[in-house]
Structures are given as C-alpha cells and as structure tokens.
C-alpha positions in Angstrom: 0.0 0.0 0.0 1.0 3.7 -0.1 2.3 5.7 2.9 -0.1 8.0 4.2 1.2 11.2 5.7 -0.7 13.2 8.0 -1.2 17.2 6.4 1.4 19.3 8.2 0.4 22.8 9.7 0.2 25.3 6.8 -0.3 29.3 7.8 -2.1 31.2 5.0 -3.8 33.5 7.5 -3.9 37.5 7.8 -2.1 38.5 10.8 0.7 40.5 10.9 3.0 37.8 11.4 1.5 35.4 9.1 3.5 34.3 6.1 1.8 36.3 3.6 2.4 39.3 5.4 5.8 38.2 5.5 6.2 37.9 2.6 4.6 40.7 0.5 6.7 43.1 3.4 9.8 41.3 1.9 8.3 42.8 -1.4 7.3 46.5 0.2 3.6 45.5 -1.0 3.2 46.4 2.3 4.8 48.3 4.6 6.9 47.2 8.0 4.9 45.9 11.1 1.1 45.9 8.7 -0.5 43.1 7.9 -1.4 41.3 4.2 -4.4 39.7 3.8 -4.4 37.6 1.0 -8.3 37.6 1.5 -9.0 41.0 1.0 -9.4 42.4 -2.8 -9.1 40.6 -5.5 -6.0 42.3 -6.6 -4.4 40.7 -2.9 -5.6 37.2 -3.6 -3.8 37.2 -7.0 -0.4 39.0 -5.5 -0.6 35.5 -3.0 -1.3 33.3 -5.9 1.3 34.6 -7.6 3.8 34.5 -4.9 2.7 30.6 -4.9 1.8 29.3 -8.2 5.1 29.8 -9.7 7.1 27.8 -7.1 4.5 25.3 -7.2 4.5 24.7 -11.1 8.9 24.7 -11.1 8.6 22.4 -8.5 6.8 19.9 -10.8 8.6 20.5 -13.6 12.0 19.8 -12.0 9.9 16.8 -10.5 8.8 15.7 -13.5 12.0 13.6 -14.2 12.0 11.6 -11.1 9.0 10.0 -12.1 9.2 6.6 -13.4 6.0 5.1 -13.0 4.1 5.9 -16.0 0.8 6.2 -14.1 2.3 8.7 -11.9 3.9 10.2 -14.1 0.7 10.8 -16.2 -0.9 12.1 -13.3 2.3 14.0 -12.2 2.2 15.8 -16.4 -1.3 16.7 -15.3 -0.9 18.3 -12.6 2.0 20.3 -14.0 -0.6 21.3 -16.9 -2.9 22.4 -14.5 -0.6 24.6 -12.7 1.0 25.8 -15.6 -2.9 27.2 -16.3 -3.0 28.9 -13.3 -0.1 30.3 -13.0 -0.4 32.1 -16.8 -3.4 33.0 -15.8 -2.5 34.5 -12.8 0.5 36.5 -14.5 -2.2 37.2 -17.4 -4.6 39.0 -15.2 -1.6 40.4 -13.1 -1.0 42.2 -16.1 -4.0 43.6 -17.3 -4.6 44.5 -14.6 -1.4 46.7 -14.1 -2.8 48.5 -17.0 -4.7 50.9 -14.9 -2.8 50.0 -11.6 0.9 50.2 -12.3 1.7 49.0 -8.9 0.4 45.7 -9.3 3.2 44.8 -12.1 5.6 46.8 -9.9 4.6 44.0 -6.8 4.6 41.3 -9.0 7.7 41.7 -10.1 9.2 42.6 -6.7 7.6 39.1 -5.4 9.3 37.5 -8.2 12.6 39.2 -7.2 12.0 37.9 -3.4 11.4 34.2 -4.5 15.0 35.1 -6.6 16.9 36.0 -2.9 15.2 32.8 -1.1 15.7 29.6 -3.7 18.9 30.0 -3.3 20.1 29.5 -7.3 21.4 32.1 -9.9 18.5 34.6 -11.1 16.1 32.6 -12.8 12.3 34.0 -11.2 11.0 36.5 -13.1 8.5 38.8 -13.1 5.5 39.9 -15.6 6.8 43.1 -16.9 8.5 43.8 -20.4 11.9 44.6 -18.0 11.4 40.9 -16.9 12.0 39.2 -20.3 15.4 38.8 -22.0 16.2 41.7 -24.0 17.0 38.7 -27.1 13.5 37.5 -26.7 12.3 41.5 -26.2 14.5 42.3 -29.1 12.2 40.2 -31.3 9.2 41.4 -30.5 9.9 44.5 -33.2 8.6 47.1 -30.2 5.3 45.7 -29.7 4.0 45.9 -26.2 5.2 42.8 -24.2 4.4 41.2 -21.0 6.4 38.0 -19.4 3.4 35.4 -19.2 5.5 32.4 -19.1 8.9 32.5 -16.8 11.0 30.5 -19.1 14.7 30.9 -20.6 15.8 32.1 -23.7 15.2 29.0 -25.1 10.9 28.8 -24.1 12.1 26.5 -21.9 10.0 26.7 -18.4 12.6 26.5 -15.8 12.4 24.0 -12.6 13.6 24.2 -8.8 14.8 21.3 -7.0 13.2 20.6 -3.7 15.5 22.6 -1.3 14.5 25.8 -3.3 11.1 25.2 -3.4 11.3 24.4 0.7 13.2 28.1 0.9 10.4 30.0 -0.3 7.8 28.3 1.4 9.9 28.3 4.6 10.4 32.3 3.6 14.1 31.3 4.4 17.4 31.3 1.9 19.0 29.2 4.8 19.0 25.4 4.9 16.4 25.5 7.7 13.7 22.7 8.3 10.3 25.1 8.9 9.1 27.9 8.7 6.9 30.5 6.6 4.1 28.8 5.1 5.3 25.2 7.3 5.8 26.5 10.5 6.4 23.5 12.1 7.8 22.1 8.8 6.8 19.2 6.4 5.7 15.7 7.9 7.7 13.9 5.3 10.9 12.6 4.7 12.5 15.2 2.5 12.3 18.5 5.0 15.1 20.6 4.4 
C-alpha cells in the first residue's frame, strides 16, 4: 500500500506575522509591522497566488524527471498542466490589470525578485513586466507591447527548482532550515530541508 502522511500545519492566514504578510513586506507591498491579507481584494488574492503558483508549477517540472512510474507520471504531467494554467493566468490578469494599476506589475515583479533571494540559485524567477524578459527575446518582439506570461529561458524552456529551493520559499528562508513560513512546524515527510 501507499504511505499516508498526515497534512502538516500550513499558515495562509492574515495577521501580521503570518507568512503572507511576511512575505509581500519582503516585497514592500506592504509596509513594515502591517498586515497582508491575502483575503482581502481581489487584486491581494492574485499577488498571493502569484507569490505561490510559480514555485509550485517549477517544483513539478523539475519533479517531472524523477517519475518513473508511468501512471504517476501521467498524473504528475497533469498536474503540472494544470498549474502551468493557473499560473499564466495569474501572471495574465496580473498584467491587465497593471494596466490601470501600475503597482500591481511593480509588486509582481518585486515578489518574483524575493522568490529570486530565497531559492537559493542564480536569477532565474522573473517577473511579468517587459523589464522581466530577456532583452533577445524583447529584441524580437519588433517594439510591440510585451508582457512575461511564461517564466521560461531564452530557449521557451519553463525552468524547474529542485526541492530545497522550493522548501526556501515556502519556509520564507534562503537558509538550509527545516520550517518555517508557510510550514511553520515544517513538512511531515521525509524530504524537510
């Protein structure tokens, strides 16, 4: 049979020392000591999204290749699609959005930059602004008006993080910690760190 492991203790509250406000403080989308709620606007709830659907879909994709099973893997390309949706959708909206409310794709792309500090790799997050994408893929886009909907390399190529960066930017930690952030008490499973 398959291992069950029991759900560890996951904080996506609204306090002020919550890891969303953590967080979007680490991107001045709020202010030092003031609490983010994710809950608030819709504008918040897709800052948070953000912040998490792009871990979450690199975390699959560098995944993807440790699946042998084809079952699993079938079910683990799925899930990856599904993500991958979201998350483009996310950035999509971001976007538009930022039209008429330039902050948002200034926050966005300062989350992005904080998920940079925290994996712990070279820079390879990036944001949903034109000033996100490479300036060869920017370069062929003859001037048009751009924005970064998929965070890929200069090849199209949707970039992965292995497990220890995903677990620092959950954990809100670029330290080889075992819990914190979003896991305060960390992960009930075998790989933790």
């Amino acid at each position: 049979g398959t291992a069950v492991v029991a759900q560890p203790a996951i904080d996506i509250g609204s306090t002020a020392t919550s890891a969303f406000s953590v967080a979007m403080r680490a991107a001045n989308v709020v202010a030092s000591g003031v609490a983010f709620d994710p809950y608030a606007s819709d504008e918040n709830f897709l800052l948070s999204a953000f912040f998490m659907e792009d871990v979450v879909v690199t975390a699959y994709k560098a995944a993807a290749q440790l699946i042998s099973t084809p079952a699993y893997r079938d079910a683990g390309a799925g899930l990856l699609a599904a993500h991958a949706y979201h998350a483009a959708l996310i950035r999509t909206v971001l976007y538009t959005k930022g039209a008429t409310t330039a902050a948002l794709r200034t926050q966005a792309d300062a989350i992005s930059a904080v998920r940079d500090t925290l994996d712990g790799t070279t820079k390879d997050d990036v944001g949903i602004s034109p000033a996100a994408i490479a300036s060869s893929q920017l370069a062929a886009l003859n001037g048009l008006i751009a924005s970064n909907i998929v965070p890929a390399g200069t090849d199209g190529i949707a970039y992965g993080r292995l497990v220890a960066n995903v677990l620092n930017i959950f954990y809100l930690n670029s330290l080889a910690v075992t819990k914190g952030g979003f896991y305060p008490n960390g992960l009930n499973a075998t790989v933790v760190t």
